[in-house]
N, C-alpha and C positions, 0 to 999 in steps of 0.2 A: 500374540506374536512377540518371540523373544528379539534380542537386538541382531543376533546372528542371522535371523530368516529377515528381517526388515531390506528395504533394496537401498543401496546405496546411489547416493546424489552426486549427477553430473552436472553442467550446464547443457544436456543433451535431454536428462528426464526430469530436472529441476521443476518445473511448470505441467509434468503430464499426472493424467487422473491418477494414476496410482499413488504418484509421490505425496497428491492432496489428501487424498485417500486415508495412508498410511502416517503422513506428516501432519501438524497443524503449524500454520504458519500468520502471519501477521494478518495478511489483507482476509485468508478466511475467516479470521477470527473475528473482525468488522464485518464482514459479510454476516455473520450470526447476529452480531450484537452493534454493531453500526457505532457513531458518535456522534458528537453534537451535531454536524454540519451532514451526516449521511444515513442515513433508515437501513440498520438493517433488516433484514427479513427470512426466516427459516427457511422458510421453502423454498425461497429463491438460492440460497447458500445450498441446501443439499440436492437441489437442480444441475445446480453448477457441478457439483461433487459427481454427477451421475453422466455427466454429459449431457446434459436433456435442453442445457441453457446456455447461452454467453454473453454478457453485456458488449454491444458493438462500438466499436474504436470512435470516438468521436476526435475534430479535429481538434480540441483542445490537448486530448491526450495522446494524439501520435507526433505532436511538437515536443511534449514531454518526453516520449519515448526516443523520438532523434535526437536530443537531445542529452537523454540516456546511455542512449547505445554509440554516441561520438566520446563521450568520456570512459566508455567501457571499454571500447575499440572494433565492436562489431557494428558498422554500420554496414557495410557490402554485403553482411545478410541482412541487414536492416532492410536495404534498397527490394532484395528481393521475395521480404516478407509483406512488403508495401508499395510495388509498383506505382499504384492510384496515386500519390503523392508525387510523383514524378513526374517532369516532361519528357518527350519522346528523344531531347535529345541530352538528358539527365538529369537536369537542372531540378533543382524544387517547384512546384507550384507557386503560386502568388500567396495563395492560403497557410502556406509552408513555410517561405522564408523567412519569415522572422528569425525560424529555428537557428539560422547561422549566425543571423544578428545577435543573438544570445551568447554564442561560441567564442564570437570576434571580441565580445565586450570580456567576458570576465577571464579567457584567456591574458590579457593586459595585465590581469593583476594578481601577481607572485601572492599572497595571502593567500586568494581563493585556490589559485593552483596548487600553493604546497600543500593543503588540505585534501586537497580530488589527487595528491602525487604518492596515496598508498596503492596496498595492492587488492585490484579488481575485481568484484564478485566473487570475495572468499565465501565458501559455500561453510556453514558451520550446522551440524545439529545438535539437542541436547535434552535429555527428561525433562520434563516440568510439567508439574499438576495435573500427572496423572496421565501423559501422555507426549510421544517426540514430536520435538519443533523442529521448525527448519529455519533457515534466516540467510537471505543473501546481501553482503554488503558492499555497498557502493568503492566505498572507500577507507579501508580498513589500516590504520598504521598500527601494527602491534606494540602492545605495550603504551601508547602514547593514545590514540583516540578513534572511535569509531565514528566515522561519515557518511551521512546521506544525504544525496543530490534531489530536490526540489525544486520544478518549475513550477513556477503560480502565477495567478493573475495579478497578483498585487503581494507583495511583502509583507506592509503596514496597514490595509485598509480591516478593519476589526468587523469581525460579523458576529449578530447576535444568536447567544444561549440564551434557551427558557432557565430560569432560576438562576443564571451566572450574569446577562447582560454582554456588555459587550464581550469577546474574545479573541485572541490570538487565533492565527491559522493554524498554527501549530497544532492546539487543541481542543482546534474547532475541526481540523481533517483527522485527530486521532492519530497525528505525530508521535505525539506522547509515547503513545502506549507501542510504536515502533520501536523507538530509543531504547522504552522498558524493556520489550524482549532481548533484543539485539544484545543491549548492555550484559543482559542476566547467562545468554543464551555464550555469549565470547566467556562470562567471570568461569561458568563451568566447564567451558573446554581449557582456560588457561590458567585459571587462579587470581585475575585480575581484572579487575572493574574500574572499565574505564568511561573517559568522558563521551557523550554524545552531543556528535555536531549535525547540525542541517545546514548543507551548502546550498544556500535559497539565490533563485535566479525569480525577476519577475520580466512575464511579458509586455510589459508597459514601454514606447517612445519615448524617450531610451530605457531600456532594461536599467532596476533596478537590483541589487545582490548584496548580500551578505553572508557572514559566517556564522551561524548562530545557536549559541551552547545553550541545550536545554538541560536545567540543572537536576540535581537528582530527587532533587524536593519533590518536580513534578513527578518525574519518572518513577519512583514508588509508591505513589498514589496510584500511578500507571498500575504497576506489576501487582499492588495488590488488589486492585478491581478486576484483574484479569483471574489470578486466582480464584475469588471467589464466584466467575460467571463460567470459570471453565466444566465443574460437575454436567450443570443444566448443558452447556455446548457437546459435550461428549454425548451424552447422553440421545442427543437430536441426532448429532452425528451417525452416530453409531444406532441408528430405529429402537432404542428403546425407551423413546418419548416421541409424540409424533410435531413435528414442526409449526409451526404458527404462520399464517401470514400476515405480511404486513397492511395490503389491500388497497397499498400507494403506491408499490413499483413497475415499474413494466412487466415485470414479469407475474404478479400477480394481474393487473388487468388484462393482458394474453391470457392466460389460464380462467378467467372468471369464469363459473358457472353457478346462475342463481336457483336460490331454492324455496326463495320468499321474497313478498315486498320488505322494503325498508321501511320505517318511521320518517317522517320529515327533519324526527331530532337527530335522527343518524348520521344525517347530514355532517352536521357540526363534530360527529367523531372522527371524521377523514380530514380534520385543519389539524 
């Protein structure tokens, strides 16, 4: 498919099968190949691709998403893509309000704001490795720095990698390798490579935040592991290798079907 028959990105078909389909974008590319802090798993990624699957919204990540979608400006579809979340007479749930106590706190302060004060979900695509991406940013200032917003549980608290020990959120949820796209994804549509920030919120009493430059040291270690894992990912993508599963995630145990006993030492494969 040449670029002229490819379909063009709205924030109307940004997120539907096709775009996935036809685009490769960040979070499916962790869906393939996952990172330190999350499993990917083939099957489950090209489930997804088909419609056959969807990981269900939990409440940690529809605070995220309100969260989101108040600094985007859609939240009035926010409300009515998430009723459940709501009392009858509009108000948040109890489970839920945190989300504004997050709003009310880094609203306060001019830094994080001039940072969140570019322009909103500029949709960008661009060649790479074999195949177009898509990338949507939070918070885009041209010329000066690309932004993305991050709700976490914690800022600072470090969780461990096998062979690395402790680590960063950052590159323990495969930030990184965001930044990497993002950054490479804006140099080729404009000629200029710019900084990568994460505007980090945490849900902790009281919300802690930051502004936080991940430098490019990381970020091209990013882009070149993604290069090299993109062949094998097309390749799944697209059936002409058949997918692995992982045989940890939900959606591999939904789908289990046995065809033999296990060993007792098999056990010990599944930690």
């Amino acid at each position: 498919m040449n670029s002229d028959e490819r379909m063009k990105l709205t924030d109307e078909n940004y997120y539907s099968e096709q775009a996935n389909y036809e685009y490769m974008s960040v979070s499916q590319y962790k869906e393939f190949v996952g990172t330190y802090g999350f499993m990917g798993c083939e099957a489950r990624a090209v489930a997804e691709l088909k419609g056959e699957y969807s990981e269900p919204m939990s409440t940690a990540m529809l605070i995220g998403s309100y969260v989101d979608r108040y600094f985007e400006g859609t939240l009035p579809q926010f409300r009515e893509e998430h009723p459940e979340i709501f009392r009858s007479d509009g108000m948040l749930k109890s489970d839920y309000r945190k989300a504004d106590a997050l709003i009310d706190r880094v609203e306060k302060d001019e830094v994080f704001m001039d940072y969140m004060s570019g322009e909103k979900q500029v949709i960008m695509t661009a060649e790479m490795f074999g195949t177009p991406w898509k990338i949507k940013i939070d918070s885009y200032i041209p010329g000066i720095a690309i932004v993305d917003l991050k709700v976490m549980a914690s800022l600072d608290d470090l969780k461990y990698a096998a062979d690395l020990g402790p680590l960063d959120f950052v590159r323990y949820w495969g930030y990184d390798i965001q930044g990497a796209v993002y950054q490479e994804v804006v140099r080729l549509n404009t000629g200029k490579k710019l900084p990568f920030f994460i505007a980090g919120i945490s849900k902790e009493d009281p919300p802690d935040y930051d502004i936080i430059h991940v430098s490019d040291v990381y970020l091209n270690e990013a882009l070149s592991n993604v290069e090299l894992n993109m062949p094998h990912v097309l390749n799944v993508k697209y059936g002409r290798e058949e997918p692995t599963r992982c045989r940890k995630c939900a959606y591999c145990k939904k789908t289990k079907v046995l065809t033999a006993p296990i060993e007792l030492s098999d056990l010990m494969m599944k930690v």
